[in-house]
C-alpha positions in Angstrom: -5.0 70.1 -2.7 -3.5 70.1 0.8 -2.9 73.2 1.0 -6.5 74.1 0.1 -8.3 71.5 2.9 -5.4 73.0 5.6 -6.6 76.3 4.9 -10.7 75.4 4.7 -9.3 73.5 8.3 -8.1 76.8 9.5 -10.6 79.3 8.6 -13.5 76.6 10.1 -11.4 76.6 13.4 -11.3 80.4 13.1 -14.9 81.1 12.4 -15.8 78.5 15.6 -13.6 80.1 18.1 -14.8 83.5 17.2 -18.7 82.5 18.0 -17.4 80.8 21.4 -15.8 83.8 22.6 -18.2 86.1 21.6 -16.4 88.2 19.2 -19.0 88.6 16.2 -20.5 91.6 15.9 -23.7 91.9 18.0 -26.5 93.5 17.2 -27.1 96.9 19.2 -30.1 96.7 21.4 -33.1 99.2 20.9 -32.6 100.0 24.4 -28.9 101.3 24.2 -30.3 104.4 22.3 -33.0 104.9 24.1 -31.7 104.4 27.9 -29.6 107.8 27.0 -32.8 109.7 26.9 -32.9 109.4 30.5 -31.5 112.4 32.1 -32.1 116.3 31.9 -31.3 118.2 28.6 -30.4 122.2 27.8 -30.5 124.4 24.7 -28.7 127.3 25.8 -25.7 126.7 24.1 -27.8 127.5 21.0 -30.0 129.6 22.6 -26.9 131.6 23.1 -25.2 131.6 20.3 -28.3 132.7 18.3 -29.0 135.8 20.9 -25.5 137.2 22.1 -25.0 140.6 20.9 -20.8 139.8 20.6 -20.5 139.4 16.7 -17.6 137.0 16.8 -19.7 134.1 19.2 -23.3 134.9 17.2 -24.5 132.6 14.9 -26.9 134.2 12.5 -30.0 132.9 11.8 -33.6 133.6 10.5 -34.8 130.5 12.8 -33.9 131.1 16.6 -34.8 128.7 19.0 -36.4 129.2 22.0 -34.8 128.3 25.7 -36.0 124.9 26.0 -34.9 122.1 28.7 -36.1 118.6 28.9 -36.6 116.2 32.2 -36.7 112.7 31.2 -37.8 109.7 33.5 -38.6 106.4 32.1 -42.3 105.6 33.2 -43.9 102.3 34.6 -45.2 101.3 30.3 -41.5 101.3 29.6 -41.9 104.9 27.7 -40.9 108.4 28.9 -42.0 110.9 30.6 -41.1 114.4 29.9 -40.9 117.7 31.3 -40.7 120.3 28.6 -39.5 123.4 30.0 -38.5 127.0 29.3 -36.4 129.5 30.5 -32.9 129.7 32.8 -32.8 126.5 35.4 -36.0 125.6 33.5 -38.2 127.8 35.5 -41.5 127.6 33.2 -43.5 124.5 32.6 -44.5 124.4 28.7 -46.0 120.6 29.0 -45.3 117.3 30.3 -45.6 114.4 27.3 -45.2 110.8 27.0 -42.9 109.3 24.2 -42.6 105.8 23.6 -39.7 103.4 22.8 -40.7 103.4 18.6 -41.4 107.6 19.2 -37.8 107.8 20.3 -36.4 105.2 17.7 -38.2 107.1 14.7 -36.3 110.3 12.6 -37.4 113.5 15.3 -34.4 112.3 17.6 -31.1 111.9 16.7 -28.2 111.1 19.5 -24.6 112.3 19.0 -23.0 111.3 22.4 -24.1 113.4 25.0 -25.9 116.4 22.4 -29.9 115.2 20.9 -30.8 117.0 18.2 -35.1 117.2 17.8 -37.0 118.4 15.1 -41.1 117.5 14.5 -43.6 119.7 14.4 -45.5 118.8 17.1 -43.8 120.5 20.2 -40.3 121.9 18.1 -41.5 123.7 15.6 -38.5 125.1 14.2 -37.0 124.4 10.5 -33.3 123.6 12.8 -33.3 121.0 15.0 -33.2 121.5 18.3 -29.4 120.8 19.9 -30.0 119.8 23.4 -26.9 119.3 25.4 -27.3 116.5 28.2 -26.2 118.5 32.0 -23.6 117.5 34.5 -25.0 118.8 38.0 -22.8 120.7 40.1 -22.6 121.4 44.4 -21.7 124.7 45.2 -21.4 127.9 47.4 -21.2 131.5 47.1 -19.8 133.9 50.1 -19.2 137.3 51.0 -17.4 139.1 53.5 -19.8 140.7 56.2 -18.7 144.2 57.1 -17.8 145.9 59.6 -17.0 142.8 61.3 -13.3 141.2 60.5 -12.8 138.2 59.0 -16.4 137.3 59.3 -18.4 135.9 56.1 -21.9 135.1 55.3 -22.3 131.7 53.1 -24.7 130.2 51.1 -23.9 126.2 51.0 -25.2 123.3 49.3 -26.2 124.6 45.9 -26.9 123.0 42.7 -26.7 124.5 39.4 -26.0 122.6 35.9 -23.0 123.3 33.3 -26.0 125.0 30.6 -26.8 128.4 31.8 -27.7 127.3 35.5 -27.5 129.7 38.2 -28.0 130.4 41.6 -27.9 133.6 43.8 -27.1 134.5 47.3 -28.9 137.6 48.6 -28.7 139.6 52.3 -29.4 142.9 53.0 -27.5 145.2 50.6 -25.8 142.5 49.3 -26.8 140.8 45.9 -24.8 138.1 43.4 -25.4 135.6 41.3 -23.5 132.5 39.6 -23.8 131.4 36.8 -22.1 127.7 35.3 -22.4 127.5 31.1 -20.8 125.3 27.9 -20.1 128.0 25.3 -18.7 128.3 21.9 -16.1 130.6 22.1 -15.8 132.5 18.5 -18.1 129.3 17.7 -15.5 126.9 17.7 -13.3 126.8 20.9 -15.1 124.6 23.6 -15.7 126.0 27.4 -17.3 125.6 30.7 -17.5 129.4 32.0 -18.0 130.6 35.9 -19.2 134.0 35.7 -20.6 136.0 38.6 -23.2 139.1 38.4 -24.1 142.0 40.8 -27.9 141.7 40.4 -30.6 138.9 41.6 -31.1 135.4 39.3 -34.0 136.8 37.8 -32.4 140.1 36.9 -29.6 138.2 34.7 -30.5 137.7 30.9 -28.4 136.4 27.7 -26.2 139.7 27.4 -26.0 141.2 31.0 -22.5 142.1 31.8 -20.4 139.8 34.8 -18.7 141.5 37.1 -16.0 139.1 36.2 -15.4 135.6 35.5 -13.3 132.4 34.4 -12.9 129.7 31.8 -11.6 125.8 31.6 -11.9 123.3 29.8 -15.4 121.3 29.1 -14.8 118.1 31.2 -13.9 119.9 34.2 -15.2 118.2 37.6 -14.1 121.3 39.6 -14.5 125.1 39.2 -14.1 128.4 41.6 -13.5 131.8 41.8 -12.2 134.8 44.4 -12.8 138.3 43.8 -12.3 138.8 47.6 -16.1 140.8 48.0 -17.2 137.8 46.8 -16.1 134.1 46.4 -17.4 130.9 44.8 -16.7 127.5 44.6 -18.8 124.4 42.5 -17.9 120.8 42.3 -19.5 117.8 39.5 -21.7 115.7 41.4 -20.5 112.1 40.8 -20.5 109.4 43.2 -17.9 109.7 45.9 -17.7 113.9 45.3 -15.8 116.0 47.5 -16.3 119.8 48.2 -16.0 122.0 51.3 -19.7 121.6 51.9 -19.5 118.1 52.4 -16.0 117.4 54.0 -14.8 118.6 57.8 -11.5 120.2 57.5 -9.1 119.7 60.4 -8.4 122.8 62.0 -4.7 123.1 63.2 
């Protein structure tokens, strides 16, 4: 009988102790879930997969999806706003919506860490969900030598491009690149970030147009560059307290 009141002594002390330091499970707020919609959002990771014309990275499917990025602001009703957009570094407007907190909460979206998968019929029509991949925004440059004068350049500074499919060009007279920063699914299973730089204007570069060259790392890199000598680039994750060469003096010895 001792034994038993000890014990029902103990496991009251235990169950008070636990709800004065907080350690029962809390309920998750709606708001956790929906404060991650905030932010910018990129399909070409599937887009790609379902259009490359390299058998061992294309996914076959009777259900492609198109190009689609979303810009998400929280508006002053406590909904969203949203920019639906198509195309590379979402150059097309398609239409700007409103969702609210329950739209958001119900079955269309679905969150797996930083990827949102949407289906519904009314503006993602497709049988697949859409796999939207949230972007990390990067600073960069792009440079060139300038001939016939030695160890002159000419450089383009302070751009901004995102991790799925951005890109931004530098062009002067008879001179003409473009780089490009995507997430890929190499042989659809190995994760990478990919630099890759093209001889032709932004507009000119589609889905399977060849690189000139380019280089791989791993997904979570904050820092990315490449030198081909007759032409040379260099990007950098925004994040607070970022350093690149646009934004730092370098002593000069």
């Amino acid at each position: 009988m001792m034994k038993k009141t000890c014990f029902s002594l103990l496991l009251s002390l235990l169950v008070f102790a636990c709800k004065e330091n907080n350690t029962t499970p809390q309920p998750i707020p709606k708001t956790a879930k929906t404060t991650s919609f905030i932010g910018t959002w990129d399909n070409f990771q599937q887009f790609w997969l379902e259009n490359t014309e390299t058998d061992m990275h294309r996914l076959e499917t009777d259900d492609k999806h198109r190009h689609l990025s979303m810009r998400v602001q929280e508006n002053d009703n406590g909904g969203f706003s949203v920019e639906l957009r198509e195309g590379r570094n979402g150059a097309n407007l398609v239409e700007t919506m409103t969702l609210s907190e329950a739209e958001l909460a119900g079955p269309d979206f679905r969150f797996d860490g930083d990827t949102l998968f949407v289906t519904g019929s009314t503006h993602f029509k497709n049988k697949d969900p859409y796999k939207f991949v949230r972007t990390r925004k990067f600073s960069g440059w792009i440079e060139v030598p300038i001939t016939p004068y030695k160890d002159s350049i000419y450089r383009k500074s302070n751009l901004e491009i995102h991790d799925q499919g951005g890109m931004a060009e530098l062009q002067i007279a008879g001179v003409q690149y473009t780089a490009e920063l995507t997430q890929l699914l190499f042989g659809q299973k190995l994760a990478i970030m990919k630099l890759a730089i093209y001889d032709m204007p932004l507009d000119s570069v589609q889905i399977n147009s060849r690189s000139i060259s380019y280089t791989w790392l791993n997904p979570e890199a904050k820092r990315t560059g490449i030198n081909l000598r007759k032409v040379v680039s260099g990007w950098t994750l925004i994040e607070p307290g970022y350093v690149n060469s646009d934004n730092t003096k370098f002593n000069k010895k």
